[in-house]
SEMI-524552 format. One record per residue (C-alpha): residue in three letters; y negated, z, x negated; residue number from 1. Coordinates in Angstrom, 2 decimals, padded with zeros to 5 digits. Example, Ala and Ser with C-alpha at 12.3 -4.5 7.8 and 13.67 -1.06 7.14 Angstrom:
<atoms>
code:ala&Y:004.50&Z:007.80&X:-012.30&pos:1
code:ser&Y:001.06&Z:007.14&X:-013.67&pos:2
</atoms>
This chain:
<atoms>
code:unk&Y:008.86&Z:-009.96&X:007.69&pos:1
code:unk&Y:009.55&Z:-007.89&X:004.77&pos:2
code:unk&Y:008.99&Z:-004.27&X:004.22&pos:3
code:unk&Y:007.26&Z:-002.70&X:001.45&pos:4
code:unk&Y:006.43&Z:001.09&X:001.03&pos:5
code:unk&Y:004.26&Z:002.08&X:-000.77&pos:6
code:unk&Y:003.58&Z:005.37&X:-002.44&pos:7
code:unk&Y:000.32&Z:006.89&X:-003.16&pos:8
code:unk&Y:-001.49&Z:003.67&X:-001.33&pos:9
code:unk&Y:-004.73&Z:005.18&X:-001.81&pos:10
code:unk&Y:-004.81&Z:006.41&X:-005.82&pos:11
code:unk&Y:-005.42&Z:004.51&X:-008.06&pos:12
code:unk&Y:-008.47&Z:002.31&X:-006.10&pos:13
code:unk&Y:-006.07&Z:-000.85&X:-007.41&pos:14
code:unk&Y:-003.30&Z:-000.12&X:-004.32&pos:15
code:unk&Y:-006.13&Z:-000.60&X:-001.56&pos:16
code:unk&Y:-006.33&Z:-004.00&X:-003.02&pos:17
code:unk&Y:-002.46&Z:-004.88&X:-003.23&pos:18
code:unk&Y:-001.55&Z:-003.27&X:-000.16&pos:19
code:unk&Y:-004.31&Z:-005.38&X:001.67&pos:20
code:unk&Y:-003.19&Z:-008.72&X:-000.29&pos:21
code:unk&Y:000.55&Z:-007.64&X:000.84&pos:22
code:unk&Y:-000.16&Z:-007.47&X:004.44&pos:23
code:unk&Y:-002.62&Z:-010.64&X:004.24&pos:24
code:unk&Y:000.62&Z:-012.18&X:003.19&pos:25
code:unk&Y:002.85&Z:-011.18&X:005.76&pos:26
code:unk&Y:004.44&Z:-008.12&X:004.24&pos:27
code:unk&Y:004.41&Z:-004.70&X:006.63&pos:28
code:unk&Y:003.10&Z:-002.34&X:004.25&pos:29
code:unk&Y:003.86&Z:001.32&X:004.79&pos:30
code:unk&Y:002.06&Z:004.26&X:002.80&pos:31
code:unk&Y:003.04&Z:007.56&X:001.83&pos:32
code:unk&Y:000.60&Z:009.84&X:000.69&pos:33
code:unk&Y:-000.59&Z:013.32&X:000.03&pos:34
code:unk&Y:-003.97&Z:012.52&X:001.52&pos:35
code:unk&Y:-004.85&Z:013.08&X:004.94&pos:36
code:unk&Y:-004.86&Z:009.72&X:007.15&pos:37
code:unk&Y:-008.42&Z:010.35&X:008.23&pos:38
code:unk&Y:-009.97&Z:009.91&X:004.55&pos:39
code:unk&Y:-008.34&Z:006.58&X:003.88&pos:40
code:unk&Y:-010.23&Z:003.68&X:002.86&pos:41
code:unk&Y:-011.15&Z:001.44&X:005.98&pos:42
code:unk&Y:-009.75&Z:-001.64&X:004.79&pos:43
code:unk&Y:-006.25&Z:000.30&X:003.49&pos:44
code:unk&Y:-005.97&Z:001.64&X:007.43&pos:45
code:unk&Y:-006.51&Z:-001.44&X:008.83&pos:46
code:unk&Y:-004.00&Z:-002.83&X:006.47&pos:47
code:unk&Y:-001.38&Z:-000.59&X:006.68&pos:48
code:unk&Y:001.26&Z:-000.91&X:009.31&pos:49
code:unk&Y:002.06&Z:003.11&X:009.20&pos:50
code:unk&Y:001.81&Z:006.14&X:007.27&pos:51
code:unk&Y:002.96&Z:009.55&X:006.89&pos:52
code:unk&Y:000.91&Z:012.31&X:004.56&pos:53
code:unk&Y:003.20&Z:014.50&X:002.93&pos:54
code:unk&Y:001.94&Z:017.87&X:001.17&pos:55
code:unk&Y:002.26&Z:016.74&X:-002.33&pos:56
code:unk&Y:003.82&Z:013.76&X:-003.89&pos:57
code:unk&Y:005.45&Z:015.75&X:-006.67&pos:58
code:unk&Y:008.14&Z:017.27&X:-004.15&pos:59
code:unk&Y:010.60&Z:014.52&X:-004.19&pos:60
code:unk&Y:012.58&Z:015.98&X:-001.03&pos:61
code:unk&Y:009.25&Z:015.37&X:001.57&pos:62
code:unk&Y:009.23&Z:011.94&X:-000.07&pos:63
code:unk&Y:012.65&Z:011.66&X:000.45&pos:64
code:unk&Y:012.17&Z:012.55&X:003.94&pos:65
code:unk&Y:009.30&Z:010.31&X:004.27&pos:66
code:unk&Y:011.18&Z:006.97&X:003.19&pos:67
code:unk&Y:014.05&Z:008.22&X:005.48&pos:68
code:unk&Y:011.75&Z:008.27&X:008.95&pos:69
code:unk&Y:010.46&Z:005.03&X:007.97&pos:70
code:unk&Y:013.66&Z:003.35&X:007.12&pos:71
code:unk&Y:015.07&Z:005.25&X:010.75&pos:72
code:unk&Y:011.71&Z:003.83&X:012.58&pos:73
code:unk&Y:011.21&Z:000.22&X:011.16&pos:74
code:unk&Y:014.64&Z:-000.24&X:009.20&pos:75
code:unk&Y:015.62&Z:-000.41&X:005.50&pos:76
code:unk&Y:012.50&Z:-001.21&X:003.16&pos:77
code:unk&Y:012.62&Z:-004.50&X:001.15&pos:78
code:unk&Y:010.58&Z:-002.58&X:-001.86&pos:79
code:unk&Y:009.23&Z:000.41&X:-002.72&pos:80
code:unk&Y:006.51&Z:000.82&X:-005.22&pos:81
code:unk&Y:003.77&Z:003.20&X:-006.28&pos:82
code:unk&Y:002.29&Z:000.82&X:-008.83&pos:83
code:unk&Y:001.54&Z:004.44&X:-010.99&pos:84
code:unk&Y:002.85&Z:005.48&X:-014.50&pos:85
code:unk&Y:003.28&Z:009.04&X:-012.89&pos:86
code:unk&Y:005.48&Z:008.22&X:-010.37&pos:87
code:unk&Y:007.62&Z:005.22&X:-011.93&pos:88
code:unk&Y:010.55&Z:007.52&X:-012.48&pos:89
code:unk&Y:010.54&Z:008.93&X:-008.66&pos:90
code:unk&Y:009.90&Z:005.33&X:-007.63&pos:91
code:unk&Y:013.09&Z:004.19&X:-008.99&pos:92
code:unk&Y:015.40&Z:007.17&X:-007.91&pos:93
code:unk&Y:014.19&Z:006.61&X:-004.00&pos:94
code:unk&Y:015.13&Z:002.85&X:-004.90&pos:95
code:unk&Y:018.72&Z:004.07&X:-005.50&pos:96
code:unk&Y:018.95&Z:006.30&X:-003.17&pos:97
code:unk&Y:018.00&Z:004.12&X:-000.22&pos:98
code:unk&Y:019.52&Z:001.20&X:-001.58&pos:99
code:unk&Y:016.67&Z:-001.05&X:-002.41&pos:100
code:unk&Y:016.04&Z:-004.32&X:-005.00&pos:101
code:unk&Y:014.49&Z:-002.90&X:-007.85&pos:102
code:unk&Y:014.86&Z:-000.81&X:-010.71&pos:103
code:unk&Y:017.14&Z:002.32&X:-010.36&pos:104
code:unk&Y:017.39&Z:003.81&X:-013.40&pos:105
code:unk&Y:014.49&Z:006.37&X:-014.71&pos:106
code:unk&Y:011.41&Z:004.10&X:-015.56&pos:107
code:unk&Y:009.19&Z:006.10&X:-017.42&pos:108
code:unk&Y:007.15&Z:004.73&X:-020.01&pos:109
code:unk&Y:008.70&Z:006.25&X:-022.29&pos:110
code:unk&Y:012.32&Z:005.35&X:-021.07&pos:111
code:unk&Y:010.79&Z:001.84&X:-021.51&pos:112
code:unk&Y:009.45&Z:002.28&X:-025.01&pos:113
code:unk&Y:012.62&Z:003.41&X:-025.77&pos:114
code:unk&Y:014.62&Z:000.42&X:-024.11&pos:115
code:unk&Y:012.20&Z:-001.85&X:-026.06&pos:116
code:unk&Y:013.20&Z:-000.09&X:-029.11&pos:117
code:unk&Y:016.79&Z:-000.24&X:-028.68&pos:118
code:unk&Y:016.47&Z:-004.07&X:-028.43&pos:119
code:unk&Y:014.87&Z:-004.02&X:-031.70&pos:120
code:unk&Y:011.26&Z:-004.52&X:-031.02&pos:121
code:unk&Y:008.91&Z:-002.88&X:-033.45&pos:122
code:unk&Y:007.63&Z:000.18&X:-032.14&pos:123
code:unk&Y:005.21&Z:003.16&X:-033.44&pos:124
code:unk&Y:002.25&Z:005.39&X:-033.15&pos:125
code:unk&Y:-001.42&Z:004.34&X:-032.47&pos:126
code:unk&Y:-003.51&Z:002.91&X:-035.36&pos:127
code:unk&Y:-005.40&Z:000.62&X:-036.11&pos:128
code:unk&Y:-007.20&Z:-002.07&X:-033.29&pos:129
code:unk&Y:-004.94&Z:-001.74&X:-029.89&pos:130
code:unk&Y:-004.61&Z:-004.46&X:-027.52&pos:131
code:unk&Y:-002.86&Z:-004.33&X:-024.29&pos:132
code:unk&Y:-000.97&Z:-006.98&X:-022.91&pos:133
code:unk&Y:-001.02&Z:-007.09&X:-019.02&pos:134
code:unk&Y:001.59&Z:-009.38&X:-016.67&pos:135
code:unk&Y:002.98&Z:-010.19&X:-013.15&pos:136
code:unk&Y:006.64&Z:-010.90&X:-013.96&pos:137
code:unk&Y:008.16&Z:-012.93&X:-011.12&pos:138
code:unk&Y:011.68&Z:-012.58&X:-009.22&pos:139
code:unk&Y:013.13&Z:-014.59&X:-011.66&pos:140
code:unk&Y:011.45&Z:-013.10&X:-014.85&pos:141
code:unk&Y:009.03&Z:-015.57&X:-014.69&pos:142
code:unk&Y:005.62&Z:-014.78&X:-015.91&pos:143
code:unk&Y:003.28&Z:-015.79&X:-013.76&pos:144
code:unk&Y:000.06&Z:-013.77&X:-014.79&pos:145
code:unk&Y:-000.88&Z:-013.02&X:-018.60&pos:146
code:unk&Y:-003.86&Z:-011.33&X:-019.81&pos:147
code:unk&Y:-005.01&Z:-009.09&X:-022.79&pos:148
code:unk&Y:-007.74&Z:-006.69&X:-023.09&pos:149
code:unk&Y:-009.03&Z:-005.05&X:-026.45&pos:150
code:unk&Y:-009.43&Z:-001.41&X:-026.81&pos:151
code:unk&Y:-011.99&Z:001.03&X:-028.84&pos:152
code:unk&Y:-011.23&Z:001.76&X:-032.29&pos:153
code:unk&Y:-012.51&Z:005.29&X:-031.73&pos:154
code:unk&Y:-013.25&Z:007.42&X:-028.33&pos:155
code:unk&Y:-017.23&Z:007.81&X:-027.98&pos:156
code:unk&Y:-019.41&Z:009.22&X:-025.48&pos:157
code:unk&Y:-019.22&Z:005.69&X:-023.89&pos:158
code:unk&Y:-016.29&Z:003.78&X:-023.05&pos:159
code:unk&Y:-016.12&Z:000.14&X:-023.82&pos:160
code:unk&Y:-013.44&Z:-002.26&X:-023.80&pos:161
code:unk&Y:-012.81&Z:-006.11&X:-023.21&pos:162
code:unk&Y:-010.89&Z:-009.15&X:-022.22&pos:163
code:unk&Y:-009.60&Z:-011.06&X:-025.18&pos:164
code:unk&Y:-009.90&Z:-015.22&X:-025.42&pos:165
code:unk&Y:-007.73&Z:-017.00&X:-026.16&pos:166
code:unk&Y:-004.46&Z:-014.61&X:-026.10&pos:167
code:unk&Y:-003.76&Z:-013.31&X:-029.46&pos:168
code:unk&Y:-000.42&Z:-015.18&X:-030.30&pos:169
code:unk&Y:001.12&Z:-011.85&X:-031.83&pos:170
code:unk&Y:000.24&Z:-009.75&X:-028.63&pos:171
code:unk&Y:001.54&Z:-012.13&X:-026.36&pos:172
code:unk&Y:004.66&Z:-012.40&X:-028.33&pos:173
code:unk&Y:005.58&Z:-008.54&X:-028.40&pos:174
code:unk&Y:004.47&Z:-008.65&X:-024.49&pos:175
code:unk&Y:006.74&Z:-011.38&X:-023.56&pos:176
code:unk&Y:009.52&Z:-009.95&X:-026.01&pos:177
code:unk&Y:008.84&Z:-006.24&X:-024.31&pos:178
code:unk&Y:009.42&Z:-008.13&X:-020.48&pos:179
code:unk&Y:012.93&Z:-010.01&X:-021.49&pos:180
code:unk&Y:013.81&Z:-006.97&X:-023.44&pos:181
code:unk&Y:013.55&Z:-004.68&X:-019.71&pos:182
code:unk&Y:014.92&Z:-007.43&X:-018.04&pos:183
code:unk&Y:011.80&Z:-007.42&X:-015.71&pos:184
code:unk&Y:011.19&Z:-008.63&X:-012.53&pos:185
code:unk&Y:009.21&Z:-008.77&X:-009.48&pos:186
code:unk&Y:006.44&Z:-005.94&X:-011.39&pos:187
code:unk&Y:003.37&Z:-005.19&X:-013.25&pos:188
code:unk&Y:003.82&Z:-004.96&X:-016.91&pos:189
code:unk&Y:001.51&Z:-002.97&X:-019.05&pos:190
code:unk&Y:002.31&Z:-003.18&X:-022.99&pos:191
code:unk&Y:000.15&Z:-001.48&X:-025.65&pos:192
code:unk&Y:000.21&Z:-003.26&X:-028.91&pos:193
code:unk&Y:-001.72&Z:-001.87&X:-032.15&pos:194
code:unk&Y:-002.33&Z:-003.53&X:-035.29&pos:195
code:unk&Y:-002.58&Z:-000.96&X:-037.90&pos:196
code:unk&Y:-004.31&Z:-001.57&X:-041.28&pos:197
code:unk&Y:-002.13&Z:-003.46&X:-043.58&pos:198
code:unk&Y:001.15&Z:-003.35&X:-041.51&pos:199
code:unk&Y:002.68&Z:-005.62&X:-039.04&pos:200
code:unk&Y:001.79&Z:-005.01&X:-035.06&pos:201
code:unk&Y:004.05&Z:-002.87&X:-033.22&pos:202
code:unk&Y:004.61&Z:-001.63&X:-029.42&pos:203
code:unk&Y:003.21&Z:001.67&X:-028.83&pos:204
code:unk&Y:003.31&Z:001.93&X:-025.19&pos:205
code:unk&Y:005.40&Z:000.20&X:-022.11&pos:206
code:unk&Y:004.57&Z:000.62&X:-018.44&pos:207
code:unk&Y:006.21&Z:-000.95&X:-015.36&pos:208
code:unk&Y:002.75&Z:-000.80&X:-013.36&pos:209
code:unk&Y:-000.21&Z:-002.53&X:-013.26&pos:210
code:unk&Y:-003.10&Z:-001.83&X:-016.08&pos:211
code:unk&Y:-005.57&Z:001.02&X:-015.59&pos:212
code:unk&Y:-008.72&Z:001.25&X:-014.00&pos:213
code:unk&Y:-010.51&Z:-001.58&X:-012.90&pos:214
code:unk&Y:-008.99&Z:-004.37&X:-015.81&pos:215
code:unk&Y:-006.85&Z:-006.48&X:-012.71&pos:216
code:unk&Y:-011.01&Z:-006.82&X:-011.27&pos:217
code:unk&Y:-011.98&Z:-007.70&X:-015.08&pos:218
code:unk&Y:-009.05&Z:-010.31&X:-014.96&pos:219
code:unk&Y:-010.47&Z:-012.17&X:-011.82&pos:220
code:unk&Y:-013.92&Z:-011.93&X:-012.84&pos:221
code:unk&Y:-013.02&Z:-013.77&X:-016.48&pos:222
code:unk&Y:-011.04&Z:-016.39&X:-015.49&pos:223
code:unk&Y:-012.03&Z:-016.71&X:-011.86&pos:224
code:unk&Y:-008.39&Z:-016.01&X:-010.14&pos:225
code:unk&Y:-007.27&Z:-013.68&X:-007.94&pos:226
code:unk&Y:-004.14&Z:-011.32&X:-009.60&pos:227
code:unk&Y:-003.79&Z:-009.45&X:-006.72&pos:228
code:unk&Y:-003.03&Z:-012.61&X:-004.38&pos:229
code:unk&Y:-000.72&Z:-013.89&X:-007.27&pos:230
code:unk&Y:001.47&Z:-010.57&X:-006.65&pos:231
code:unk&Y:001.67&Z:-010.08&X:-003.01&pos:232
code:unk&Y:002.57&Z:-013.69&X:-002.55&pos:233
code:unk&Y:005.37&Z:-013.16&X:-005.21&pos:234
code:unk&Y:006.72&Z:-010.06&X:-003.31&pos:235
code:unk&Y:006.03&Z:-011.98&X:000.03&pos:236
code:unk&Y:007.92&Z:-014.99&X:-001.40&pos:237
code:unk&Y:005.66&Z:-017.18&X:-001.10&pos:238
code:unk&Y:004.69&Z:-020.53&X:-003.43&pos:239
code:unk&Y:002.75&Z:-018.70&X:-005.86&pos:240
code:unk&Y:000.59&Z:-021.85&X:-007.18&pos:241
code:unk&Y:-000.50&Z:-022.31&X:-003.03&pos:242
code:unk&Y:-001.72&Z:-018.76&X:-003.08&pos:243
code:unk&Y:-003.97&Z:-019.18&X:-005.57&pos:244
code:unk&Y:-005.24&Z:-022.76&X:-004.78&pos:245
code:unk&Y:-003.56&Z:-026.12&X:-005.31&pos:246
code:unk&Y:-006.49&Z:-027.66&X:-007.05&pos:247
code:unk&Y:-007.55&Z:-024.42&X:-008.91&pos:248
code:unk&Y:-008.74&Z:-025.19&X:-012.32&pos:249
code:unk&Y:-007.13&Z:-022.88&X:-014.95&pos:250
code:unk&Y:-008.96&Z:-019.55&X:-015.56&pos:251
code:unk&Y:-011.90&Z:-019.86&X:-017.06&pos:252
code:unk&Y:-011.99&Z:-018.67&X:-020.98&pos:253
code:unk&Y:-015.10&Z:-016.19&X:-020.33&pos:254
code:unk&Y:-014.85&Z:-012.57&X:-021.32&pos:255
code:unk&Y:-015.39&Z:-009.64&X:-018.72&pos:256
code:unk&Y:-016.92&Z:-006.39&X:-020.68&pos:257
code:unk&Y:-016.49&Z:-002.72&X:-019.43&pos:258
code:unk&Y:-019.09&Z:-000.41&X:-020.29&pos:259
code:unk&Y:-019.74&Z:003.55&X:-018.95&pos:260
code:unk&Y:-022.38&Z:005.89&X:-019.15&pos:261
code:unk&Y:-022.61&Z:009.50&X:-019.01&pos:262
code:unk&Y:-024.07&Z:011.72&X:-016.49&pos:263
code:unk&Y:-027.10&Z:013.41&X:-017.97&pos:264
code:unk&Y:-027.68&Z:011.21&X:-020.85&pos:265
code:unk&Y:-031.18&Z:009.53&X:-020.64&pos:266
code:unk&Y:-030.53&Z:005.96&X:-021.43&pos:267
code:unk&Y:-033.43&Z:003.47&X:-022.27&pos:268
code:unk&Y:-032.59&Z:000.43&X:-019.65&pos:269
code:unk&Y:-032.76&Z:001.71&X:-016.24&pos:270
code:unk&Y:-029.99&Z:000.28&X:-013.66&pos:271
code:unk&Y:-033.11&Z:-002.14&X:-012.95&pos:272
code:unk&Y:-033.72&Z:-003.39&X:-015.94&pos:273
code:unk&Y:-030.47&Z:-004.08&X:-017.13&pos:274
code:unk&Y:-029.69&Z:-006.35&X:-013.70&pos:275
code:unk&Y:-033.13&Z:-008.22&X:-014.17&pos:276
code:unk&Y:-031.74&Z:-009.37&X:-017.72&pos:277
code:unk&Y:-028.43&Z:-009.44&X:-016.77&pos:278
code:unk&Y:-028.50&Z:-010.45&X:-012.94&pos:279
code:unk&Y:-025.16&Z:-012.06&X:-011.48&pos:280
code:unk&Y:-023.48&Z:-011.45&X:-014.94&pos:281
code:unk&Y:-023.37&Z:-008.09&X:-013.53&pos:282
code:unk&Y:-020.18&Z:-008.45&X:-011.26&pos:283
code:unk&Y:-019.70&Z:-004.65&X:-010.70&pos:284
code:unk&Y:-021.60&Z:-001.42&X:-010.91&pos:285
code:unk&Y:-019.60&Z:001.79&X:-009.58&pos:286
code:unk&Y:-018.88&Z:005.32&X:-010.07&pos:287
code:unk&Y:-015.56&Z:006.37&X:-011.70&pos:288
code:unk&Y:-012.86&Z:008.36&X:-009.40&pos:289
code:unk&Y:-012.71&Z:011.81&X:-011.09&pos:290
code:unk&Y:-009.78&Z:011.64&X:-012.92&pos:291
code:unk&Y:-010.79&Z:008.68&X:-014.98&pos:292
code:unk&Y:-014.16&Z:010.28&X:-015.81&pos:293
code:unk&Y:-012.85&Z:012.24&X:-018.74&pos:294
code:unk&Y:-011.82&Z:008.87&X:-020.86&pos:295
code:unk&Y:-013.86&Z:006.41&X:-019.21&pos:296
code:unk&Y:-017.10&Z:007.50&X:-018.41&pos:297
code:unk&Y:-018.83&Z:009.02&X:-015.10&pos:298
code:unk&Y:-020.21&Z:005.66&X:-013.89&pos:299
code:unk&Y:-019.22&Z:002.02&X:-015.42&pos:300
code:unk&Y:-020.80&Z:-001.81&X:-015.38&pos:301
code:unk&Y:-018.54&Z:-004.68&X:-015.48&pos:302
code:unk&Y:-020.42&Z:-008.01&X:-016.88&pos:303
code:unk&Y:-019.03&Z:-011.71&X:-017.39&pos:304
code:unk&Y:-020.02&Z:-013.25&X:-020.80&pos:305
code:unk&Y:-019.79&Z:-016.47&X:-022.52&pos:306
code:unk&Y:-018.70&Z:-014.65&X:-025.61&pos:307
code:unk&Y:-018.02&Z:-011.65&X:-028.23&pos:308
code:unk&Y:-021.39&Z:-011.79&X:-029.12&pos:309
code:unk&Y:-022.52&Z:-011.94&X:-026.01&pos:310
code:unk&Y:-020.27&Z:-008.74&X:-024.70&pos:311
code:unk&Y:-021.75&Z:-006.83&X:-028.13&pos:312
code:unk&Y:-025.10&Z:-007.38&X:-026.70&pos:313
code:unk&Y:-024.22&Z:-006.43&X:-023.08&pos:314
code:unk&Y:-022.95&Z:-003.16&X:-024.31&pos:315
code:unk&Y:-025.95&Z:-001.76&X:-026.61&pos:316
code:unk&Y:-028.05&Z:-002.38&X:-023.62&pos:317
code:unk&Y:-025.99&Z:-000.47&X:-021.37&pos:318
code:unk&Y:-025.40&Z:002.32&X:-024.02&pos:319
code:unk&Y:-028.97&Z:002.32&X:-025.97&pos:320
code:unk&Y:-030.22&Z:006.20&X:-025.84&pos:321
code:unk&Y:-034.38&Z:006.96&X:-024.54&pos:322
</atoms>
């Protein structure tokens, strides 16, 4: 059995769903976290094998202590992983300080954006329409998991964005480029790609972690697949076309639509309305954590449509003002 610790198990909501698709795959998952044991999420306690609550993440030495009891109590970890833009860089130092498979060197995303630059790739600022391409890269730099979602122009009072079908040929190029460029394996990959007016596309962002929010849920909703099996039976080396079904169809090319709303804003379909003329469209209606409230809304509706038409309509029901 391997041996995967995990930092931060419980932030972003995302981790309680790999760490429980890690252990349903074998893996003893182990958390370390700066939130008290007794305010997990049911199913991540049930799910993880042990965990130890240090006083803040940000003080690398009680991490460092941390990942040396566990390593001392159930022997050297196999991976370690916080799945978290914030804590890539930490991630990878613990990696070479304990002697574990994986990146060593300082991950950031913007060590990455720079490693994709120095291989050449066309990098830049935000303009223009930004897509992000979004990956499971395998042990051997396979990709087994693609997917790109479509971005607002602007920021608004609402927060919209989309999956995008079929894959955009140039995205998918500059994602796949981005992965051989970092050599990746065995990770997320997160790649920002805008398309400004009149110029070619270009890389504006690079992360070694899975995409934000709630886009993995979009993912499965859309094509009717299950990402975070895909990655825990990668990590749990396992045959990654048995995890997800051996007479699976190919995901389905539907689009799943995120949409917010604002608290204190009288909008003209009630939560009622909008599921009588949406009904199981609807696949998930949910309050934001509070640190994604800022940019993406105090409470959010996920829908499945048939098409970009479709999603259009979805959202200027959800967003129509009293």
């Amino acid at each position: 059995m391997s041996t995967f610790i995990f930092i931060s198990p419980d932030f972003p909501q995302i981790n309680v769903n790999l760490c429980e698709h890690l252990a349903l795959a074998g893996v003893r998952v182990i958390g370390i976290g700066d939130a008290d044991a007794a305010g997990l999420d049911r199913r991540l306690v049930h799910h993880l094998h042990d965990y130890r609550q240090v006083h803040t993440l940000d003080d690398y030495d009680a991490v460092y202590r941390a990942v040396a009891y566990f390593a001392h109590r159930h022997g050297k970890p196999d991976h370690l992983d916080s799945n978290n833009s914030h804590w890539l860089s930490q991630d990878a130092r613990l990696r070479r300080d304990f002697n574990i498979s994986g990146i060593t060197w300082s991950a950031s995303d913007s060590d990455s954006l720079e490693a994709v630059a120095e291989a050449g790739l066309p990098v830049g600022d935000s303009a223009g329409q930004v897509y992000s391409w979004d990956a499971i890269i395998g042990h051997d730099r396979t990709v087994l998991f693609e997917g790109v979602t479509a971005w607002p122009l602007i920021s608004a009072s609402e927060y919209a964005y989309r999956t995008v079908v079929p894959l955009p040929p140039a995205v998918v190029r500059l994602g796949r480029q981005a992965a051989e460029a970092l050599r990746a394996r065995l990770t997320f990959l997160h790649v920002q790609v805008a398309f400004p007016p009149g110029a070619e596309p270009r890389i504006i962002r690079v992360s070694r972690s899975a995409p934000p929010a709630f886009t993995l849920d979009m993912y499965n909703y859309a094509g009717d697949i299950d990402t975070y099996q895909i990655y825990a039976a990668e990590v749990a080396r396992q045959d990654v076309r048995l995890s997800v079904g051996p007479t699976s169809p190919p995901p389905k090319e539907q689009i799943a639509i995120y949409v917010s709303r604002r608290d204190g804003v009288s909008y003209r379909h009630r939560p009622q309305d909008l599921a009588e003329r949406w009904g199981d469209r609807i696949r998930l209606v949910a309050r934001n954590p509070e640190q994604y409230r800022r940019g993406m809304g105090d409470a959010f509706y996920i829908a499945v449509v048939s098409d970009d038409d479709e999603a259009d309509r979805f959202t200027a029901d959800v967003v129509m003002r009293g």
